[in-house]
C-alpha positions as a Markdown table, in Angstrom:
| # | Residue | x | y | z |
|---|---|---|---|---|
| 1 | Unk | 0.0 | 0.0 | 0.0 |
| 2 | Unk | 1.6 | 2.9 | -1.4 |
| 3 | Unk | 1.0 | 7.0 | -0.4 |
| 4 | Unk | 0.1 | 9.0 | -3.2 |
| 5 | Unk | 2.4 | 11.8 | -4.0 |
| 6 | Unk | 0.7 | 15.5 | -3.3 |
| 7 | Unk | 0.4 | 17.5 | -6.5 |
| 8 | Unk | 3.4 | 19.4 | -7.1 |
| 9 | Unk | 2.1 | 23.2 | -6.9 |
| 10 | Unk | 2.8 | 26.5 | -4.0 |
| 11 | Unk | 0.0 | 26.2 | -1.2 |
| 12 | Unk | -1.2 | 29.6 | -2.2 |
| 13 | Unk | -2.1 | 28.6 | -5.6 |
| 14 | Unk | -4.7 | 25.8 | -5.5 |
| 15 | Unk | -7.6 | 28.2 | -6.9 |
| 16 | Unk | -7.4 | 31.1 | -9.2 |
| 17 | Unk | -8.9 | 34.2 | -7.9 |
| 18 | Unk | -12.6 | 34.5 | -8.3 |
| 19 | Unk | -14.7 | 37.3 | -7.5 |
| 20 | Unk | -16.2 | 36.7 | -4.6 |
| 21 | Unk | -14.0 | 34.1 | -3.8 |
| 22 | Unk | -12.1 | 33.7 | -0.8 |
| 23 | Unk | -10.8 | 36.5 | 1.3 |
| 24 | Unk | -8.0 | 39.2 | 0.8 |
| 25 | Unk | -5.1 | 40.2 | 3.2 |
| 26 | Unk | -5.4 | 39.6 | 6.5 |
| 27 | Unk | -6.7 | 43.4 | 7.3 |
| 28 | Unk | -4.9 | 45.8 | 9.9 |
| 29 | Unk | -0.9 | 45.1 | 8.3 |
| 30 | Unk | 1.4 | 42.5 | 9.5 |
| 31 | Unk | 1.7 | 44.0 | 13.2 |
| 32 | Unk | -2.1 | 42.5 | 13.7 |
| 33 | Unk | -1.3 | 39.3 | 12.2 |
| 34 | Unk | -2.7 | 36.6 | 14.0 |
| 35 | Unk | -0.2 | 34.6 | 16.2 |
| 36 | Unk | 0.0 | 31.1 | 15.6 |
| 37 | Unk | 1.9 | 28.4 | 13.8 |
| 38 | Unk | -0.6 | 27.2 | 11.6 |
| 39 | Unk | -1.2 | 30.5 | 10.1 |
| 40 | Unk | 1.0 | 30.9 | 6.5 |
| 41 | Unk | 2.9 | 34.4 | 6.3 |
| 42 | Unk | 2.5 | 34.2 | 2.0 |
| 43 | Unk | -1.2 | 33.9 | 2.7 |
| 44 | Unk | -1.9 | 36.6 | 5.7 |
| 45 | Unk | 0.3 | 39.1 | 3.1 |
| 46 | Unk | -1.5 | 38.1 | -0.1 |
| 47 | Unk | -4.8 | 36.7 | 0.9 |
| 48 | Unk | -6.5 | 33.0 | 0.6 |
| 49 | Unk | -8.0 | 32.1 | -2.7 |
| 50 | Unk | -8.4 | 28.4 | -1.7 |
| 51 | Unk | -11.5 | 25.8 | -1.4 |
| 52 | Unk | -11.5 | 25.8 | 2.2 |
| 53 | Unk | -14.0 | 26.2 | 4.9 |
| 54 | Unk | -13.3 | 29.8 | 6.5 |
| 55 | Unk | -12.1 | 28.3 | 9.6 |
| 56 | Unk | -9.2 | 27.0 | 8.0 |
| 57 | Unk | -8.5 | 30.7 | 5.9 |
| 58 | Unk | -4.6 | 31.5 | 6.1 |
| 59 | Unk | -3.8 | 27.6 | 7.7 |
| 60 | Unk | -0.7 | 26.4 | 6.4 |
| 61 | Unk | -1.9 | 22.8 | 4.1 |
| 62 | Unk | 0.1 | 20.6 | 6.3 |
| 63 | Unk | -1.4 | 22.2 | 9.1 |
| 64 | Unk | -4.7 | 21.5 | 8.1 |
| 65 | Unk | -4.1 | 18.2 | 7.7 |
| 66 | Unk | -2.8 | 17.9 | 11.0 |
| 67 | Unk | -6.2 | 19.1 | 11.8 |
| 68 | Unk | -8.3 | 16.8 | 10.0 |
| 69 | Unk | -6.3 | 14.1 | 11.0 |
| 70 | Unk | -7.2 | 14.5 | 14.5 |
| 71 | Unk | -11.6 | 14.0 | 13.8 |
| 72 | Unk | -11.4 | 11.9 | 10.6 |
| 73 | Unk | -13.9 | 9.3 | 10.2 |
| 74 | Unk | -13.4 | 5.8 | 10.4 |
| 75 | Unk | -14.8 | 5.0 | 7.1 |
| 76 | Unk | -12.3 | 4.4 | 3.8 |
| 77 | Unk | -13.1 | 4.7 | 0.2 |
| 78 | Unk | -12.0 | 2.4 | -2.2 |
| 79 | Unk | -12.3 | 3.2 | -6.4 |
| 80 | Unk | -11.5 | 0.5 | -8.9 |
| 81 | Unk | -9.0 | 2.6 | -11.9 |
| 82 | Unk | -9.0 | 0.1 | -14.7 |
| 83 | Unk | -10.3 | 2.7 | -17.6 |
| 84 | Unk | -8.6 | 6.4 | -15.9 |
| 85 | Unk | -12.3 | 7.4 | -15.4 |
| 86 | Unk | -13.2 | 11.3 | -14.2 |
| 87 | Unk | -15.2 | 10.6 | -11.7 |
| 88 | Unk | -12.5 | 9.3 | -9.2 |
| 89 | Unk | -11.4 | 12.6 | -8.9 |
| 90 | Unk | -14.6 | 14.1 | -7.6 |
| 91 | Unk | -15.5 | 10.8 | -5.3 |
| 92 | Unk | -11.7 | 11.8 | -4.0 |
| 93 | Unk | -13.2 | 15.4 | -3.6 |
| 94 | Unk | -16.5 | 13.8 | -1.5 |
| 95 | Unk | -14.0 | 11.9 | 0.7 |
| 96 | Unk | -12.4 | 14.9 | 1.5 |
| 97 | Unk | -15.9 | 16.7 | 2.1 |
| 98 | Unk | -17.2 | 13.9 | 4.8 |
| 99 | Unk | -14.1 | 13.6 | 5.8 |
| 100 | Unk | -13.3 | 9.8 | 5.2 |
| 101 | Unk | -10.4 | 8.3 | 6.9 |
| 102 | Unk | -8.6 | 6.9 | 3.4 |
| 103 | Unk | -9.1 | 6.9 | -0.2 |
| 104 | Unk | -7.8 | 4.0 | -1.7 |
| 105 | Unk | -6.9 | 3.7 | -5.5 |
| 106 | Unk | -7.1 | -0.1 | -6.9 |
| 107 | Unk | -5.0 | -0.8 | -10.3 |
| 108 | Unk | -3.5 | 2.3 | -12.5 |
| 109 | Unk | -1.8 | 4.0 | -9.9 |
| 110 | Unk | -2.2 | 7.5 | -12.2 |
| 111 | Unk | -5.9 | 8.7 | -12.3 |
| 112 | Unk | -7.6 | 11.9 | -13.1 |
| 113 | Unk | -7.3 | 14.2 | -10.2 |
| 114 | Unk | -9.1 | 17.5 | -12.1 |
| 115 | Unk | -12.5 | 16.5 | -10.3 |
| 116 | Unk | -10.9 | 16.7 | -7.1 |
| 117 | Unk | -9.9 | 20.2 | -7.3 |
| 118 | Unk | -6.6 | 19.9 | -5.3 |
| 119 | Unk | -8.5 | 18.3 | -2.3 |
| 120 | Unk | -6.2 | 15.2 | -3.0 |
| 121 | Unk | -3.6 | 17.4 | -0.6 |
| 122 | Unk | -5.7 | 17.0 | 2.1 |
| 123 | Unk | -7.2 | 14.1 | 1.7 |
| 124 | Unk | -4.7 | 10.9 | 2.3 |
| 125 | Unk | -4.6 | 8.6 | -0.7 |
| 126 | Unk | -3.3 | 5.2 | -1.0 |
| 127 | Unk | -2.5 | 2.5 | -3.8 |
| 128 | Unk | -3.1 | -0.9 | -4.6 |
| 129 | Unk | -1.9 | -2.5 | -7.5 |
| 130 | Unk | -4.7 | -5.2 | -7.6 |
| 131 | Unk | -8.2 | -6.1 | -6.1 |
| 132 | Unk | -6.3 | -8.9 | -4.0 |
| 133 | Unk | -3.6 | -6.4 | -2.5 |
| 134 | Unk | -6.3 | -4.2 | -1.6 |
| 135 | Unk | -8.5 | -7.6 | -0.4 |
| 136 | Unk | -5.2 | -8.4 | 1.9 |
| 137 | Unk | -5.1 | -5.0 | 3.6 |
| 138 | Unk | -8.4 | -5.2 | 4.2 |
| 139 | Unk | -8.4 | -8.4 | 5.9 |
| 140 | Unk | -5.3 | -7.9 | 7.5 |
| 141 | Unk | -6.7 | -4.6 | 9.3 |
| 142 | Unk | -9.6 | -5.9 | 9.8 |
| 143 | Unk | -12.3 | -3.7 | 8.0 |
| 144 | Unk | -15.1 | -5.1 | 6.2 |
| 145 | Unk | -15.7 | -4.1 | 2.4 |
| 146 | Unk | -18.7 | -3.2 | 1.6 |
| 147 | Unk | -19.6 | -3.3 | -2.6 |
| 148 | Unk | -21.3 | -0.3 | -4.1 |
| 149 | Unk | -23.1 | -1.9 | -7.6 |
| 150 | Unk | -26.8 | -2.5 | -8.3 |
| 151 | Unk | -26.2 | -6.2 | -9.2 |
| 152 | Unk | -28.4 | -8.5 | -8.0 |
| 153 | Unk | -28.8 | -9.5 | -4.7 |
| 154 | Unk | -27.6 | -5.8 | -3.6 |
| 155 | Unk | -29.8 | -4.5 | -0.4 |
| 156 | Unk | -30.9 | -0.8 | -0.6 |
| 157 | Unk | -28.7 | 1.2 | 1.1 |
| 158 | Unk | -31.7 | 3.0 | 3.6 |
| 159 | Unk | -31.9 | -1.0 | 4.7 |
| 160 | Unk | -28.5 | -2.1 | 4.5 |
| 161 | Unk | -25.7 | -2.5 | 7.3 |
| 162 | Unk | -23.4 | 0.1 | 7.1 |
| 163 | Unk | -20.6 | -0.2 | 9.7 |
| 164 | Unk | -18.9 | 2.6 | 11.3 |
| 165 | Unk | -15.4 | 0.9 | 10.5 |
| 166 | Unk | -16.1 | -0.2 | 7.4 |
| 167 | Unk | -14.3 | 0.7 | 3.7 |
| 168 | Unk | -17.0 | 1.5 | 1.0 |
| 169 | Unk | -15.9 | 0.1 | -2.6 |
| 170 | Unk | -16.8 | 2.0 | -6.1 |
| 171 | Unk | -16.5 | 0.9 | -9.3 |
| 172 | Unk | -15.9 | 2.3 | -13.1 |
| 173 | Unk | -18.3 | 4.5 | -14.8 |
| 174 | Unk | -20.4 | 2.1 | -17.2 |
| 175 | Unk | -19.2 | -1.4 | -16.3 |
| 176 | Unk | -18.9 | -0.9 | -12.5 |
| 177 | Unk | -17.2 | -3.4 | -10.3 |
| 178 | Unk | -15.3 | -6.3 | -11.4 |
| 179 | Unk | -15.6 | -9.7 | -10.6 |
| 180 | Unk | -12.9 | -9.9 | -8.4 |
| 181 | Unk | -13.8 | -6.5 | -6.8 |
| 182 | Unk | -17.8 | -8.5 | -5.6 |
| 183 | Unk | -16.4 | -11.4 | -4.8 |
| 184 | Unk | -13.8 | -9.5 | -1.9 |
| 185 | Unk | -16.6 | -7.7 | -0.5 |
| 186 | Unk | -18.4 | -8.7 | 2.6 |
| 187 | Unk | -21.5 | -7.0 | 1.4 |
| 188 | Unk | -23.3 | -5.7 | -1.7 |
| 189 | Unk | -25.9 | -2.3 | -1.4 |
| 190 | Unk | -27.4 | -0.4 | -3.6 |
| 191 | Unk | -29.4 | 3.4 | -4.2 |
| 192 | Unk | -32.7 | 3.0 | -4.6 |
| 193 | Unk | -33.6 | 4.7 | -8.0 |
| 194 | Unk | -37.5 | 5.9 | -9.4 |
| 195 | Unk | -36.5 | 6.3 | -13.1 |
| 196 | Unk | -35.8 | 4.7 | -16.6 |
| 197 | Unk | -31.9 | 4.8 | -16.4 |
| 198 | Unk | -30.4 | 1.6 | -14.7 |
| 199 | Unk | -27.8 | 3.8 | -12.6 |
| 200 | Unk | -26.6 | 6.9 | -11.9 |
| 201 | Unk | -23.3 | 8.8 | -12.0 |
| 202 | Unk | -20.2 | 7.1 | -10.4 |
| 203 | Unk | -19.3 | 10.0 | -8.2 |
| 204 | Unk | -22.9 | 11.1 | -7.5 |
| 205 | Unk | -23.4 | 7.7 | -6.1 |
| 206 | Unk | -20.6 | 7.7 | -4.0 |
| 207 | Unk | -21.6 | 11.2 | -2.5 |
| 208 | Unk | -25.1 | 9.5 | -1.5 |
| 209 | Unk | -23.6 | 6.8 | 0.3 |
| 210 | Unk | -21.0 | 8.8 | 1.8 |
| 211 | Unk | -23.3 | 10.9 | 3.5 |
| 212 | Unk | -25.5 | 7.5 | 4.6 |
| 213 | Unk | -23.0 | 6.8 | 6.9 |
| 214 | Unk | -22.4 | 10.3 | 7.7 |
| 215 | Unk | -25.8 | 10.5 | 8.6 |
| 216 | Unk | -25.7 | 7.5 | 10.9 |
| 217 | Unk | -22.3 | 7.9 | 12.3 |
| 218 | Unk | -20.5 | 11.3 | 12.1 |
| 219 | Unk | -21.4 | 13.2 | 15.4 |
């Protein structure tokens, strides 16, 4: 299991100025700066332009981090990478927005992190070169997996058992999980759905059960 690398970009620029958007120099000149190590000097002088909730405005990344570390929940996200699809980066962006312990990446080790809008650097992400790694470390830390497909035999989510240690495994866009990937879990669910499509977006499905077990767990 292997620590994917931050991107490779200054803290201060992880979103372009927008109007409206974030906040300007800290006000009053650097004799009423804040005192604190978790406040960045670039940012205090310059302003914050990032995606962050405003109590974390002018927080050094790694200090942020350090935050989140401390209240994350127990629950991992795992995303099968056979075809590079777009949607892991915005599941990687919901992880980061119910704060899930883990994301873990099974089989291309590159994947499309645009979706995620640089909340990869705050979110910890891990690799697995195969369904059976990832199967291993499971077992081996003891976590069930529970399968996110509407195949059959799948119980509706608003019915299902959803742990509060527990890693929640997503599939591709279009073919969703593989063999391998069903077989590994402990547990199949489903989203209830009212229409005439058979599923719904990858990343939209992902946000739905994310914030199931937020719902029944996150205090």
């Amino acid at each position: 299991m292997d620590e994917q690398p931050a991107q490779d970009h200054p803290d201060s620029g992880d979103a372009s100025p927008q109007p409206g958007y974030g906040v300007g120099p800290w006000p009053g000149g650097e004799s009423e700066w804040p005192q604190g190590e978790q406040y960045d000097p670039d940012l205090l002088a310059v302003g914050d332009t990032r995606n962050v909730i405003d109590r974390y405005r002018y927080w050094r990344m790694e200090a942020i981090v350090a935050d989140l570390d401390t209240r994350r929940h127990p629950f991992h996200v795992a995303i099968e990478n056979w075809q590079h699809d777009m949607n892991i980066g915005s599941i990687v962006r919901s992880a980061n927005a119910f704060l899930a312990e883990t994301v873990h990446i099974i089989g291309r080790r590159r994947w499309n992190k645009r979706g995620a809008m640089v909340t990869d650097r705050y979110q910890h992400v891990v690799h697995h070169e195969d369904v059976e790694t990832f199967a291993a470390w499971a077992a081996d830390e003891g976590i069930p997996i529970i399968a996110v497909d509407n195949v059959d035999g799948a119980v509706p989510v608003d019915r299902a058992e959803l742990p509060q240690s527990c890693v929640l495994l997503f599939g591709q866009e279009g073919p969703g999980l593989s063999d391998a990937a069903l077989a590994a879990a402990s547990a199949h669910i489903e989203i209830t759905q009212y229409g005439s499509t058979r599923s719904i977006n990858a990343s939209a499905a992902a946000a739905v059960i994310m914030y199931e077990w937020c719902r029944r767990h996150a205090g």
